[in-house]
N, C-alpha and C positions, 0 to 999 in steps of 0.2 A: 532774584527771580528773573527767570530768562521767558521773552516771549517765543512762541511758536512763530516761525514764517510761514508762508503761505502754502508750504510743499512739506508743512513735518520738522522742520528742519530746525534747530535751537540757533534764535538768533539771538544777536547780543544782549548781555543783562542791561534790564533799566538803569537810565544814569541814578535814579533818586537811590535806587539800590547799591550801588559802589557808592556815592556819596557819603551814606549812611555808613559802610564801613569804612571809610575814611575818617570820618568825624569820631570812631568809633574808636578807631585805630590811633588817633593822635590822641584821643583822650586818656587813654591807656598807655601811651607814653609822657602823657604830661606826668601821670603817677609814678610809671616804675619805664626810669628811660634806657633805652637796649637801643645795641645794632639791630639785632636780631624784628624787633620791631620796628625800627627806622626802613627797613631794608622793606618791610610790608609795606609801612605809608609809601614808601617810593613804587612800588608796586601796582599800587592803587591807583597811584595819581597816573602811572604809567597807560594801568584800564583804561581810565578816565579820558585821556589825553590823545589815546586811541581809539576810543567810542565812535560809531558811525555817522552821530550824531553831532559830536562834538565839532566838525567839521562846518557846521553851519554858525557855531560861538566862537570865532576868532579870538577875543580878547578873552574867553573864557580858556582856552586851548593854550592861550601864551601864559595863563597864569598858572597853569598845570603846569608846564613845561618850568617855566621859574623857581616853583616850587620842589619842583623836582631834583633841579640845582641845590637849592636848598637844603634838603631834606641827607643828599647824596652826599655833601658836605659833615652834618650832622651825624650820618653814621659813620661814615672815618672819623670824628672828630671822638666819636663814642667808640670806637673801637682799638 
């Protein structure tokens, strides 16, 4: 879900919102594991990591980013 700004304008989606498809997205690969789905999680967390908000959660922002390493590992590792 994306809020309105103040001029009309689509500003970014709530973090609860990407979160949500993160947790959604990794769970779905704990079932049936793909690049193709890895490539999504990293995606996500890439939103995430880039959130306007995110910038105010430093340790929150580094663990996106770690994860990301992670995850971008995981889909070479799958592919």
């Amino acid at each position: 879900m994306r809020r309105e700004s103040a001029q009309g304008e689509s500003a970014a989606p709530d973090i609860d919102a990407l979160q949500a498809k993160l947790f959604f997205l990794v769970s779905r690969y704990s079932f049936r594991p793909s690049p193709a789905i890895a490539d999504r999680v990293i995606a996500q967390l890439n939103a995430l990591g880039r959130h306007p908000c995110i910038e105010l959660l430093p340790a929150q922002q580094r663990v996106y980013a770690s994860l990301m390493n992670l995850w971008r590992s995981r889909a070479a590792a799958a592919s």
